[in-house]
C-alpha positions in Angstrom: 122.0 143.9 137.6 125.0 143.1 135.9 126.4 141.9 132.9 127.8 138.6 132.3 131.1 138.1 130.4 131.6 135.2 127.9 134.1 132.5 129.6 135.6 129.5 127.6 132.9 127.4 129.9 130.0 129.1 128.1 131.8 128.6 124.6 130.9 124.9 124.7 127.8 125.8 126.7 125.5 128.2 128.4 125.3 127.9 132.1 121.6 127.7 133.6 122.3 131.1 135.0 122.4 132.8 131.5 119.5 130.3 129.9 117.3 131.6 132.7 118.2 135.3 132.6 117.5 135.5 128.7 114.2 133.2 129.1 113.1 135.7 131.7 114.3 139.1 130.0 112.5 137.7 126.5 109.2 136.1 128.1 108.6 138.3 131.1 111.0 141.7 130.8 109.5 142.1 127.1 113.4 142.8 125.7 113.9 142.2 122.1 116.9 139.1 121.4 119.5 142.0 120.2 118.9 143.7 124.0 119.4 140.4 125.9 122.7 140.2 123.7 123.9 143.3 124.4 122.9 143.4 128.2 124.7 139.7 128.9 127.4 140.2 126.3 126.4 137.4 124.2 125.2 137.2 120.6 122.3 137.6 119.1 122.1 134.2 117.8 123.1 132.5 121.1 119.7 134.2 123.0 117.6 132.9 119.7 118.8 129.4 120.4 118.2 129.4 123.9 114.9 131.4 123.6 113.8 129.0 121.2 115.0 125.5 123.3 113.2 126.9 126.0 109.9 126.6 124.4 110.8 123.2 123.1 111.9 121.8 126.1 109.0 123.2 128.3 110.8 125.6 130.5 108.7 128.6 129.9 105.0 128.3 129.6 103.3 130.7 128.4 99.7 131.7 129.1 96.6 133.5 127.2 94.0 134.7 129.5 91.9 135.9 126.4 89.9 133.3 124.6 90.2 132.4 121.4 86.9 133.0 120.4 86.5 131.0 117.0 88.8 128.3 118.5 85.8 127.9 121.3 83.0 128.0 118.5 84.8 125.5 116.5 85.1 123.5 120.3 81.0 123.4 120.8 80.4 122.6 117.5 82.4 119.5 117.5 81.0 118.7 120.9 77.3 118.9 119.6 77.7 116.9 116.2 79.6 114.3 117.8 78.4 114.1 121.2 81.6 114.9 123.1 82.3 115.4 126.6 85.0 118.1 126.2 86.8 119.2 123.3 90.2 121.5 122.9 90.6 123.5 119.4 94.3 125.0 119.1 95.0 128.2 116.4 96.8 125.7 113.7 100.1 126.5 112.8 102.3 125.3 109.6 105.4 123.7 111.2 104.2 120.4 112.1 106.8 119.6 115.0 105.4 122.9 116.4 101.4 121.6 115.6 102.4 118.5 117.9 103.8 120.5 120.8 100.6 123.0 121.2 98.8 119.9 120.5 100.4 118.6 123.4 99.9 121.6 126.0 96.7 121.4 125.1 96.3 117.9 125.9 98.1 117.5 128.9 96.0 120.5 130.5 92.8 118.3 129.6 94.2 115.0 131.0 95.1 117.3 134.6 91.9 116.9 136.1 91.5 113.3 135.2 94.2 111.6 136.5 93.6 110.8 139.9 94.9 108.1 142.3 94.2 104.6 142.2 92.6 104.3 139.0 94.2 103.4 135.9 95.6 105.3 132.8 95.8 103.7 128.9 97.6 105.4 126.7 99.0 104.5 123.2 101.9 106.3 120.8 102.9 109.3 118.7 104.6 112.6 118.7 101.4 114.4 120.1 101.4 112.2 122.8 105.0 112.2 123.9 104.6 116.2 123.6 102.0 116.0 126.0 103.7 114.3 128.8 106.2 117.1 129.1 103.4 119.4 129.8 101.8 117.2 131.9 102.1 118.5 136.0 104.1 115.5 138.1 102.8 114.1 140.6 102.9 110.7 142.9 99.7 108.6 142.6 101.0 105.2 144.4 97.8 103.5 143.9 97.6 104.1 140.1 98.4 102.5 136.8 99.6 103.0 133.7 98.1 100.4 130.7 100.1 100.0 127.0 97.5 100.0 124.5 98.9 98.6 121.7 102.6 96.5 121.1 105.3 98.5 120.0 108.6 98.8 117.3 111.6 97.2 117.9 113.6 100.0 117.4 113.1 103.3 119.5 112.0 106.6 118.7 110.9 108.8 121.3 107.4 108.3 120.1 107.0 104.6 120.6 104.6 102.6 122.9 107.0 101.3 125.2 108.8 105.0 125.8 105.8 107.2 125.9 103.9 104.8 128.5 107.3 104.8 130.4 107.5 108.2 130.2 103.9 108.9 131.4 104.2 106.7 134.1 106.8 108.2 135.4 105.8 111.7 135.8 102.8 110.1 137.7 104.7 108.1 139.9 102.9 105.1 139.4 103.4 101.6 137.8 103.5 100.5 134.4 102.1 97.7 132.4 103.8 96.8 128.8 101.9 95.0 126.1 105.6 93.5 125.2 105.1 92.3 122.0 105.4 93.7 118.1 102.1 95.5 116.8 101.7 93.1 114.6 102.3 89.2 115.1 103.3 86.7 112.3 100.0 85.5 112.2 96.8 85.6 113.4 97.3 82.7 115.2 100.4 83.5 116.7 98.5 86.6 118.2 96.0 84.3 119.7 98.8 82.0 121.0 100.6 85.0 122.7 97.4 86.7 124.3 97.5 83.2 126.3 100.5 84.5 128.5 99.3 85.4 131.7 101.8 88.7 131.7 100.3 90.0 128.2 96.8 89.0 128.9 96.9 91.2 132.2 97.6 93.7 130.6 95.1 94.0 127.7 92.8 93.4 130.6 94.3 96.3 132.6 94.0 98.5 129.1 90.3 97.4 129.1 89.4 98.8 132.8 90.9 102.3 132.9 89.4 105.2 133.8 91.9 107.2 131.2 92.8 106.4 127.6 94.8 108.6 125.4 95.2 107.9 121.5 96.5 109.4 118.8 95.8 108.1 114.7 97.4 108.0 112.1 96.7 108.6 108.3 98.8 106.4 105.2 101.3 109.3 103.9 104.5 109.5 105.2 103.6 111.6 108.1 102.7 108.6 109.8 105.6 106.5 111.8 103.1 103.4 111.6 103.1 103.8 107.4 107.0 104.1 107.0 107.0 100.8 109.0 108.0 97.9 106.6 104.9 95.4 107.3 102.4 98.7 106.7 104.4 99.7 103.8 104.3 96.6 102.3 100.8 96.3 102.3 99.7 99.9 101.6 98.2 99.5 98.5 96.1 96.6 99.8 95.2 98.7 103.1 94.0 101.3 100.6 91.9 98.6 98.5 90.2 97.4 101.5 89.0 101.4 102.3 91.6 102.2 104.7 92.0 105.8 105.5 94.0 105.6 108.6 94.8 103.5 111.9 94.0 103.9 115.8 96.1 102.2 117.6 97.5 99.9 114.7 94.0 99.2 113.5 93.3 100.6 110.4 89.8 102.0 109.5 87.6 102.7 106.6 86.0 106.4 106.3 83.3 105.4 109.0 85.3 104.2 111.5 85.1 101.0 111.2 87.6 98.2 111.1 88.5 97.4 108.0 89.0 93.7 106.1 92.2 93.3 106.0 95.4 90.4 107.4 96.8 93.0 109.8 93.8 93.7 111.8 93.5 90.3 112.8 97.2 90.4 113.7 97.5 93.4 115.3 98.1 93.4 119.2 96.3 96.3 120.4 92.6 97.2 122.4 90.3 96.9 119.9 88.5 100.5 118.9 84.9 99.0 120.3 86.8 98.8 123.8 87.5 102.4 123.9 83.6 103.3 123.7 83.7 101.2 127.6 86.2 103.6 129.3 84.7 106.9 131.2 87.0 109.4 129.9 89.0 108.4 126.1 91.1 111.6 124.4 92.0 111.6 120.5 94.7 113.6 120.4 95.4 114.3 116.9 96.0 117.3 113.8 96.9 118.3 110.9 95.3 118.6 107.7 96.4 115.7 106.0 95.0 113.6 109.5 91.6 114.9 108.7 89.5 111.9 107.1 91.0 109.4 110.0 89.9 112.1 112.2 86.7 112.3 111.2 86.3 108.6 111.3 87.3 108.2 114.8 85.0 111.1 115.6 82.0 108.8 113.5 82.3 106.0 115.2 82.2 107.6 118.4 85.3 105.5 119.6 86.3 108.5 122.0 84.2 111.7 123.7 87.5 114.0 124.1 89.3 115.5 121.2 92.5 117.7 121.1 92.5 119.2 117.5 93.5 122.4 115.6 91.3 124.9 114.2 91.9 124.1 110.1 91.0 120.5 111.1 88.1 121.2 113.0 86.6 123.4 110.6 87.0 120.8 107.6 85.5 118.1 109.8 82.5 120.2 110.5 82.2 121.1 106.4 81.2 117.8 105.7 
């Protein structure tokens, strides 16, 4: 085989050439990062970049035929005390942009099966979520449809409501449906007055008859994009006052899982979390430690019968 030079062209760049010879020496050929160096004539902290975007980016997959056998433990117990369908446990690990790409893999591999032609898919927001989709196999289902759960920001982020739906519908090839409004309305009355347009009420409707929903929560640190919002921020300390310990799909919860008293429930535009307990197959896709009372409340309520979780958070559920 032979070695590649460094050109001015890969100064400002590496070629696909050289990205997929160091994925595959480093994934499959077993060859430390100073070997791929030396062999392509590169340095050691170019191949550590590009091993390291491949990952990230999903180019390389990589997979563990051996089970993980506490993770699978963790998985039935979890199943049992909360009457779940299927649950996924992932080995936790610290870096949290890293927990919500495994989070992801694992998700997407439990939403293969499900998604099937001519029925429909709701999904809501969050990095978990939008990590999941890149894992997620392509494919062209014509006669399905993808429902917005909840309204979104004005200002993009990758993780918002309008993007990840977009982005899930198109690696299924199939339509999408936009709750196009903010998550939470002026007033209460102003929601009602805005679930009277045909467009908006069609799609709550559509969000309400899917075969598929996917959600992620959030807690009230500053993990959560929903609690750095202004309107949440703002009314944090009453949120917390009320029992609050977290939100699904903008509505915030008390430590049972139930909806809590509070202005911005009754303003928020979003499936309510009863309407979840109607669809045949709803996924909480959600870690971390400091996630793990909004968690558990979801889990309480029995709002969804799939989780995605990691193994710290599964075990502190299952202490209580």
């Amino acid at each position: 085989m032979n070695d590649f030079t460094e050109t001015p062209a890969n100064a400002s760049g590496e070629t696909e050439q050289i990205r997929a010879r160091v994925a595959w020496y480093y994934y499959v050929g077993g060859l430390t990062q100073q070997e791929i160096a030396d062999k392509l004539r590169i340095t050691r902290l170019r191949v550590n970049k590009i091993v390291v975007q491949a990952r990230s980016e999903g180019l390389v997959s990589v997979d563990i035929k051996m089970p993980l056998t506490h993770c699978v433990v963790l998985e039935e117990k979890l199943k049992e005390r909360f009457g779940l369908v299927d649950c996924s446990v992932v080995p936790s690990v610290p870096d949290l942009e890293d927990l919500h790409r495994v989070l992801g893999r694992a998700t997407a591999a439990m939403l293969d099966p499900l998604l099937v032609d001519g029925q429909g898919f709701g999904i809501g927001w969050g990095q978990t979520l939008s990590a999941a989709r890149r894992h997620l196999t392509p494919r062209r289902l014509p006669n399905a449809w993808v429902a917005a759960l909840m309204g979104g920001l004005t200002r993009g982020s990758g993780t918002n409501t309008f993007e990840v739906s977009t982005e899930f519908a198109r690696m299924l090839g199939a339509e999408c449906y936009y709750v196009a409004a903010p998550i939470y309305c002026p007033s209460s009355e102003s929601r009602t007055t805005l679930l009277t347009h045909y467009g908006l009420a069609e799609t709550m409707e559509r969000g309400r008859k899917t075969a598929v929903a996917l959600i992620a929560c959030g807690d009230l640190s500053n993990y959560s994009l929903l609690a750095k919002t202004q309107i949440v921020t703002e009314n944090l300390p009453t949120l917390k006052a009320a029992g609050a310990v977290g939100d699904i799909l903008g509505v915030f919860l008390d430590e049972d899982g139930k909806p809590v008293d509070h202005p911005l429930n009754q303003r928020v535009m979003a499936m309510q979390p009863s309407d979840l307990k109607l669809i045949p197959s709803s996924v909480l896709a959600s870690g971390g430690m400091h996630k793990v009372p909004i968690i558990r409340a979801v889990l309480r309520a029995g709002y969804v019968n799939r989780l995605v979780t990691d193994e710290e958070v599964a075990e502190a559920i299952l202490k209580d």
